[in-house]
C-alpha positions as YAML, in Angstrom:
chain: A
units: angstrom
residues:
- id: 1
  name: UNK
  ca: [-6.29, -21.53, -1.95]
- id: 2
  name: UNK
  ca: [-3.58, -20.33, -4.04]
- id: 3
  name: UNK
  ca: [0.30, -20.43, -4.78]
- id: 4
  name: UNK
  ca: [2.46, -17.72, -4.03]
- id: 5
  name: UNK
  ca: [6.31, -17.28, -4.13]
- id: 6
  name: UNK
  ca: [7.80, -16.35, -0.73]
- id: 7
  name: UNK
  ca: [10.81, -15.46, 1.37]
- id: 8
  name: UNK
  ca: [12.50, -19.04, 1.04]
- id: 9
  name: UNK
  ca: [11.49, -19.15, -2.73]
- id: 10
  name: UNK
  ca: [9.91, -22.47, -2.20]
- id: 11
  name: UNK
  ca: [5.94, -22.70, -4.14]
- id: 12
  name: UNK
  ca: [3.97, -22.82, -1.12]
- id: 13
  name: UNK
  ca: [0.03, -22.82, -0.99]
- id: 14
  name: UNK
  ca: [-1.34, -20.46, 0.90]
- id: 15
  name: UNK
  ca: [-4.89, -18.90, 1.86]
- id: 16
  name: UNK
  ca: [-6.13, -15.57, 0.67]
- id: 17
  name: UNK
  ca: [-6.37, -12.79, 3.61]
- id: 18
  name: UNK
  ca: [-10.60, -13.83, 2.84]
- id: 19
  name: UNK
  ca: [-9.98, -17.26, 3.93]
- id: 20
  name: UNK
  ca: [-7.72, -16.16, 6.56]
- id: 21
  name: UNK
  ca: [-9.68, -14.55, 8.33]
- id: 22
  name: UNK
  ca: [-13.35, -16.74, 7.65]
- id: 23
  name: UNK
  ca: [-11.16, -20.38, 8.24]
- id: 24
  name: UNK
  ca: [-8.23, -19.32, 10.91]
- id: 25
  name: UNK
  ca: [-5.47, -19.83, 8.18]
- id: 26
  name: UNK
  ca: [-2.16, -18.99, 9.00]
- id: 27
  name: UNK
  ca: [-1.58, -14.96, 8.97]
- id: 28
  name: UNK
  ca: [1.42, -15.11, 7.70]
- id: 29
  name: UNK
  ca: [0.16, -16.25, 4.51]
- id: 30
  name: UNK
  ca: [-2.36, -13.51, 3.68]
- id: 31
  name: UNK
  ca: [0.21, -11.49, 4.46]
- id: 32
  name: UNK
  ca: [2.56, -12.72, 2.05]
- id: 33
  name: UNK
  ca: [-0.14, -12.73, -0.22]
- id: 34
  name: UNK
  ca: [-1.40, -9.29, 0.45]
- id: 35
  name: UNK
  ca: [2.04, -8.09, 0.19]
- id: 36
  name: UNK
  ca: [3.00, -9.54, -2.83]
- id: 37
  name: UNK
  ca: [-0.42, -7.99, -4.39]
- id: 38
  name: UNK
  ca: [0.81, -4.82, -3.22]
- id: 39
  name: UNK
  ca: [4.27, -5.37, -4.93]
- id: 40
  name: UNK
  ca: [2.66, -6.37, -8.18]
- id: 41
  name: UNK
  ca: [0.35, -2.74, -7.82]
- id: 42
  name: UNK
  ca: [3.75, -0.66, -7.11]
- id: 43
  name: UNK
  ca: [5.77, -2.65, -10.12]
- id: 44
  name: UNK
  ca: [5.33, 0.77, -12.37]
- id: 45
  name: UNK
  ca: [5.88, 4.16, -11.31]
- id: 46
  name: UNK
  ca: [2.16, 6.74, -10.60]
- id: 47
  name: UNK
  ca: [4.53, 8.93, -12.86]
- id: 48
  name: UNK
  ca: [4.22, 6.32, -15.61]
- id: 49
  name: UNK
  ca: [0.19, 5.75, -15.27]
- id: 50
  name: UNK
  ca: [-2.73, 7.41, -16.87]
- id: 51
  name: UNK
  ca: [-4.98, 9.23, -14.50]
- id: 52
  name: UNK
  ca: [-7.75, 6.57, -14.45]
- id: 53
  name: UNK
  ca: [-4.66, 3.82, -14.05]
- id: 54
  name: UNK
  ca: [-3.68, 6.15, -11.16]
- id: 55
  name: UNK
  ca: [-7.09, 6.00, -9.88]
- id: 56
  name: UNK
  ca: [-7.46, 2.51, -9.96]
- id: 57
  name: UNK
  ca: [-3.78, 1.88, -8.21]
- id: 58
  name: UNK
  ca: [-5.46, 3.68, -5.10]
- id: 59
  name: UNK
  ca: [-9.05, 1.69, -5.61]
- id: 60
  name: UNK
  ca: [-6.85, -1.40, -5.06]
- id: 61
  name: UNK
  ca: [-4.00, -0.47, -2.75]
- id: 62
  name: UNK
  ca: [-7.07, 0.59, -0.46]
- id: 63
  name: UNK
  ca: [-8.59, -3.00, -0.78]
- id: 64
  name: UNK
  ca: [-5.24, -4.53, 0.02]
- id: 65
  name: UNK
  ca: [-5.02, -2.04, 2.64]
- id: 66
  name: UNK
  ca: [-8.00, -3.38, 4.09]
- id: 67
  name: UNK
  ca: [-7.19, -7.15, 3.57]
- id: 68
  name: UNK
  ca: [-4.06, -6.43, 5.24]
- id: 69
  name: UNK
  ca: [-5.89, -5.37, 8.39]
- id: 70
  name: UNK
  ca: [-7.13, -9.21, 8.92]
- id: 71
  name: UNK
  ca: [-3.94, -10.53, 8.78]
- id: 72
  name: UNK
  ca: [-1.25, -8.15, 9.99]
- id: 73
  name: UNK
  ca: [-0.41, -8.89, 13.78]
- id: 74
  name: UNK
  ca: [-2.34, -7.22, 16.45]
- id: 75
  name: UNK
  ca: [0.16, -4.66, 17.44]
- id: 76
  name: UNK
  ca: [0.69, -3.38, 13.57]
- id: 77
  name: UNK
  ca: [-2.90, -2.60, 13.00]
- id: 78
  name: UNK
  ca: [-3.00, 0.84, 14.14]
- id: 79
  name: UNK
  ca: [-0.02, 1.32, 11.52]
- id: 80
  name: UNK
  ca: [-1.15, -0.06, 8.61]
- id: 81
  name: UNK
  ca: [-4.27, 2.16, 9.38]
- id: 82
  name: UNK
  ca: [-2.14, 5.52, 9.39]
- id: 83
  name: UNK
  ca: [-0.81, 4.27, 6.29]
- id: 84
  name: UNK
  ca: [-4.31, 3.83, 4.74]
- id: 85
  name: UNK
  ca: [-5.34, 6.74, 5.96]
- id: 86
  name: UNK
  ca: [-2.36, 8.43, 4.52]
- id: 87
  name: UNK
  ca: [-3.37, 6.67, 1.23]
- id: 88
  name: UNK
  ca: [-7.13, 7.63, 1.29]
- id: 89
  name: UNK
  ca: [-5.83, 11.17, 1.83]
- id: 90
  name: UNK
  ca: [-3.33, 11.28, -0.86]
- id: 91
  name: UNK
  ca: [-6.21, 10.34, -3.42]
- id: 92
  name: UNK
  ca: [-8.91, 12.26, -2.13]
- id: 93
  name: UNK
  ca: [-6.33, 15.48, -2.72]
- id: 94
  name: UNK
  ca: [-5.49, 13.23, -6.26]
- id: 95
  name: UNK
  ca: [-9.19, 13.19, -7.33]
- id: 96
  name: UNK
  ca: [-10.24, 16.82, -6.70]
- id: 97
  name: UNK
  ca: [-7.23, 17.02, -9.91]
- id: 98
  name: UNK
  ca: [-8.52, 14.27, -11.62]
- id: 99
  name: UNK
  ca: [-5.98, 12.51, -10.87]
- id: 100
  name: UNK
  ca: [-3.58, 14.03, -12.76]
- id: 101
  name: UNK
  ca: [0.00, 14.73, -11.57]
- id: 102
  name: UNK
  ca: [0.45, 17.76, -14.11]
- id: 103
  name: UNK
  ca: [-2.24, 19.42, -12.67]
- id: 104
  name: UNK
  ca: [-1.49, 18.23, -9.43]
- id: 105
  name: UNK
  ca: [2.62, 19.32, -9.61]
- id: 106
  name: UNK
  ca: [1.25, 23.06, -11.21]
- id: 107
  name: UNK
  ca: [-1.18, 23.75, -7.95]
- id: 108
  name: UNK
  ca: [1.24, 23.16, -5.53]
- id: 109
  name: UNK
  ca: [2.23, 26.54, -4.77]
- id: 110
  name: UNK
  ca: [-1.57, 27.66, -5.60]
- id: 111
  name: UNK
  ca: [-3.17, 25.00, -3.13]
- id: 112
  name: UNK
  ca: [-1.89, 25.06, 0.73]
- id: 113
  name: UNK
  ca: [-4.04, 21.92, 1.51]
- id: 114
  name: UNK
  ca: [-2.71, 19.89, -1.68]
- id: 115
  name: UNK
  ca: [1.05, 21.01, -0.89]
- id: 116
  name: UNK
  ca: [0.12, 19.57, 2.69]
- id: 117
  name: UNK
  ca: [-1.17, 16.65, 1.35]
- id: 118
  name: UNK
  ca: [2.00, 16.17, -0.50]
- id: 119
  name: UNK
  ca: [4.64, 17.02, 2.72]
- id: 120
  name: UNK
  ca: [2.53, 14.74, 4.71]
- id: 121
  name: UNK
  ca: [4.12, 11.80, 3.05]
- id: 122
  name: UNK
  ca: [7.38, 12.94, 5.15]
- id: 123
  name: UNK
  ca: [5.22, 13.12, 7.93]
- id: 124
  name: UNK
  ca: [7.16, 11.32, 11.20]
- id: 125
  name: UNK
  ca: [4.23, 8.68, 12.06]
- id: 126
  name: UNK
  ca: [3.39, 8.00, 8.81]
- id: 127
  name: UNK
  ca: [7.54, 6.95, 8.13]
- id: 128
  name: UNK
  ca: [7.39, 5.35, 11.22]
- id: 129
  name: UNK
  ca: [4.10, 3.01, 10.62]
- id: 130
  name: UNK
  ca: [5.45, 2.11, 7.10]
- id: 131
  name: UNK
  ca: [8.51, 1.63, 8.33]
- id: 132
  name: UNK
  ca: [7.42, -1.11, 11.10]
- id: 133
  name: UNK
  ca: [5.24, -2.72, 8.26]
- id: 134
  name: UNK
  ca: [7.74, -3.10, 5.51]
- id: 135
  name: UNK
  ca: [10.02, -4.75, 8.37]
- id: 136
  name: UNK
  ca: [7.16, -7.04, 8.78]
- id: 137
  name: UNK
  ca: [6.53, -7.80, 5.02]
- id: 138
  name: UNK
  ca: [10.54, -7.95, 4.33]
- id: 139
  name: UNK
  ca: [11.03, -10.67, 7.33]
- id: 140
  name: UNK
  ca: [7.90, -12.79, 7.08]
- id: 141
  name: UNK
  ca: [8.05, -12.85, 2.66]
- id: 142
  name: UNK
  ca: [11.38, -11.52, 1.76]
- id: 143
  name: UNK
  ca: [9.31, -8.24, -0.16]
- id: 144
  name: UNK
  ca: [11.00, -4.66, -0.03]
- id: 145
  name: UNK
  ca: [7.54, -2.52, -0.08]
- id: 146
  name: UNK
  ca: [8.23, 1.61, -0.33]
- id: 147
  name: UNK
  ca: [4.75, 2.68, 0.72]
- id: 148
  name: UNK
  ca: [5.18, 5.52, -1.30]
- id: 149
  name: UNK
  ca: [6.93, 4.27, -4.73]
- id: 150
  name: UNK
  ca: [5.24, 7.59, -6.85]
- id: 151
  name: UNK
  ca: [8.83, 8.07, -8.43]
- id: 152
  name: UNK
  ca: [10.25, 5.28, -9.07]
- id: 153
  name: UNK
  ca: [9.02, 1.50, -9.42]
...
């Protein structure tokens, strides 16, 4: 079990999204906890990372990602999965530049699929899913996620 910091600011123990979803702990705390992970992840802009820090920010949003999927309500599930998928997608265009957003911002205009990659981040559903979820995370733990803080932290 551990402590975490939520929306009434009271230290509360709670149970990890692993214990969660092994022990029937309350959802709300792995998401708290989840979310607050994700927070801590987002804290510094991809602009300020090295590419293997940039790598490892998507290696661990995606396992938070997929702790989030135990402990999100039913009817959110199918959007936090857009939103990983959006993720995973992101990356994948990320690593074929090795993860580096010079590279990356120079084959924009050169790359159709990477400069897709990049619009799709404006993409409707996607804004929509995150949308619902950072309602979620902002009512149930009092934390303002951007699902896609890559210019500011």
């Amino acid at each position: 079990m551990e402590w975490e910091r939520c929306a009434d600011n009271d230290t509360t123990p709670t149970t990890t999204a692993t214990e969660t979803a092994t022990t029937g702990g309350q959802a709300g705390d792995g998401l708290c906890e989840v979310a607050g992970r994700l927070d801590q992840e987002s804290a510094v802009s991809l602009f300020e990372r090295s590419p293997a820090e940039i790598e490892a920010f998507f290696d661990a949003s995606d396992d938070l990602f997929a702790a989030g999927l135990d402990v999100v309500p039913a009817e959110l599930v199918a959007d936090l999965q857009t939103v990983r998928e959006k993720y995973a997608d992101f990356a994948a265009h990320l690593a074929r530049y090795d993860y580096d957003f010079q590279a990356v911002i120079a084959a924009l205009e050169s790359d159709p699929e990477l400069a897709a990659a990049v619009a799709g981040v404006d993409d409707l559903a996607f804004a929509a899913a995150a949308g619902r979820l950072r309602d979620l995370v902002a009512t149930e733990c009092g934390i303002v996620l951007d699902p896609f803080q890559l210019a500011s932290g």
